[in-house]
C-alpha positions in Angstrom: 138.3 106.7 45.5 134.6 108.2 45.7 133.3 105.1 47.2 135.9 105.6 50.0 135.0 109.3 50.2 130.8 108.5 50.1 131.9 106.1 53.3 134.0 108.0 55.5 131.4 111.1 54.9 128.6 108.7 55.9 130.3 107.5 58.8 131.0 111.0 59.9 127.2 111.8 59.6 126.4 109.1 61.7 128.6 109.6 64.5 127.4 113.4 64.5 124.1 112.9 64.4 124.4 110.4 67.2 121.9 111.0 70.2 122.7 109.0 73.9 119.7 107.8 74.4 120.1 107.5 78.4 120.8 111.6 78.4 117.2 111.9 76.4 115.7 109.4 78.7 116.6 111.5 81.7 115.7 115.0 80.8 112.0 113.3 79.3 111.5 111.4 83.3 108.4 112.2 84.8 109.6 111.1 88.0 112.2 114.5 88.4 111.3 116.7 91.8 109.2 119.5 91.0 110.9 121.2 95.0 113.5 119.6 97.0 113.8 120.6 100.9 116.0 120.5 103.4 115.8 120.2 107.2 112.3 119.9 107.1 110.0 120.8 109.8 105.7 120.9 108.7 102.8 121.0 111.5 99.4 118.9 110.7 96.8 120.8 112.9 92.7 120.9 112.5 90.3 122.9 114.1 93.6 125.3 116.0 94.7 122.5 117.3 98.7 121.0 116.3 98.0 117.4 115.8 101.1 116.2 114.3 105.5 117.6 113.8 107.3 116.4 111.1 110.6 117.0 110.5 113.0 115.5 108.2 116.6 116.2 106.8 115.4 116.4 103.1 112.0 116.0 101.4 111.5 115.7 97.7 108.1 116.6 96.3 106.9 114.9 93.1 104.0 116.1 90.9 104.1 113.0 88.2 103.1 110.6 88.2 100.9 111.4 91.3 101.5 114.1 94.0 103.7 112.4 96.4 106.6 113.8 99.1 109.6 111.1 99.6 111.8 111.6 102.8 115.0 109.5 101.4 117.1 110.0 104.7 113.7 108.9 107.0 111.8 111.1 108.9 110.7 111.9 112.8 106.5 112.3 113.7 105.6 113.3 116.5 101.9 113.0 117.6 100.6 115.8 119.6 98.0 116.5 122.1 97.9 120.3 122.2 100.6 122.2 121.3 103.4 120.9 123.2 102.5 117.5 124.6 103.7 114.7 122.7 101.7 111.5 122.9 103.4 109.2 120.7 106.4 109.5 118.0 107.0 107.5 115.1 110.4 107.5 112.8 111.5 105.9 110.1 114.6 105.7 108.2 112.5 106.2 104.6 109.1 107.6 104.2 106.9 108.2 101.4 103.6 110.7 102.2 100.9 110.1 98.9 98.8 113.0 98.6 95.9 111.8 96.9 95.6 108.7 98.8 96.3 110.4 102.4 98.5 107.8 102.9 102.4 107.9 104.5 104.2 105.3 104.5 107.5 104.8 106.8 109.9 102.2 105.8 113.0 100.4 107.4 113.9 100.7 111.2 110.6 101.9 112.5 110.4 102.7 115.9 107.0 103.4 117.3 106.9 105.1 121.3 103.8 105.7 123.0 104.4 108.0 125.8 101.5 106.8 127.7 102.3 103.5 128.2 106.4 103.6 127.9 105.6 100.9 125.3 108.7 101.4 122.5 107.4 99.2 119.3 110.0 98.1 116.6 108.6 97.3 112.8 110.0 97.4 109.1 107.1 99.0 107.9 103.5 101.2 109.3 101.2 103.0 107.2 99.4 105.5 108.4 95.8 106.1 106.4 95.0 109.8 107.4 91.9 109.3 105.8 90.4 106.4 107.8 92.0 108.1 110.7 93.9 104.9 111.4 97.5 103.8 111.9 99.0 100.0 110.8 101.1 97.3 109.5 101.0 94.0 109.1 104.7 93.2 110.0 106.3 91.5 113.0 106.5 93.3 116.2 108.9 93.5 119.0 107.4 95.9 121.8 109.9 97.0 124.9 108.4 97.8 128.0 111.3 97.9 130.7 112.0 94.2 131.2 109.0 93.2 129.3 109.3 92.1 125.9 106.2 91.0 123.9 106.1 90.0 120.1 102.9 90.1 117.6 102.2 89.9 114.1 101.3 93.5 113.2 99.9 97.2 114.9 97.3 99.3 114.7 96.2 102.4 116.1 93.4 105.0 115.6 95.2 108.2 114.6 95.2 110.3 117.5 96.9 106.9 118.9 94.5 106.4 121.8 93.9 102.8 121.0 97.2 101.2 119.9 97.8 97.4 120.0 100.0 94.8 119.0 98.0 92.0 117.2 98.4 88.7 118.4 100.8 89.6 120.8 103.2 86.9 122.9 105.9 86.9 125.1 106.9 87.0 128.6 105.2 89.0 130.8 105.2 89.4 134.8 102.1 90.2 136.6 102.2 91.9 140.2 100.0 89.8 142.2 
């Protein structure tokens, strides 16, 4: 009888003492938001001048393991010239803005329009490298211009986006002689 006794109070011990390791796990993540947001709207400007309008429907910011913001429901840039004047607009249905690095970058569905040119770009991924002052991605291209559509194997654009181009572009294209 005290052998049965020694095991069922052992066997009790154990299941009280027992710990879910996936609950532990979660509250030790480094990866947790330190803020989340909603309906997100920020302004980039230097020198009193707007330069950029973001605006998202959430934004999680991250301290650990680096200072990062992630837009999980995509985001909408626009690129200013003065206050109001919107020279280009970029969205993306995923974002991810690195602090550090001064690098976003804008995943899946990304639709590029440059207001100058009517030029409407489509990509799965840009990166924009605030830092260099320069805006790319290696990705195929498919650029609508009215009837024209051109193809290329990536973009790039200074960061004021006065120089964008598609690289190695193709396509079908009618010239008014």
């Amino acid at each position: 009888m005290p052998a049965v006794l020694f095991i069922a109070l052992a066997c009790l011990l154990l299941a009280a003492c027992r710990n879910d390791m996936d609950k532990i796990l979660f509250f030790d993540r480094k990866d947790i938001p330190v803020q989340s947001l909603e309906n997100v709207r920020a302004l980039r400007s230097s020198k009193g001048k707007v330069q950029m309008l973001v605006t998202a429907p959430s934004a999680q910011m991250y301290d650990k393991p680096e200072r990062k913001s992630i837009y999980p429901e995509g985001f909408n840039m626009a690129i200013l010239e003065g206050s109001d004047n919107r020279v280009a607009n970029i969205s993306a249905d995923y974002a991810v803005s690195y602090d550090e690095k001064k690098i976003i970058e804008a995943r899946r569905n990304v639709v590029v329009i440059d207001y100058r040119t009517g030029d409407t770009s489509y990509l799965e991924s840009l990166v924009w490298n605030s830092a260099e002052h320069r805006i790319f991605s290696t990705d195929p291209v498919r650029s609508v211009n009215g009837q024209r559509i051109t193809y290329g194997d990536g973009f790039e654009s200074d960061d004021e986006f006065t120089t964008p181009q598609i690289l190695h572009q193709r396509g079908t294209m009618t010239i008014d002689e």
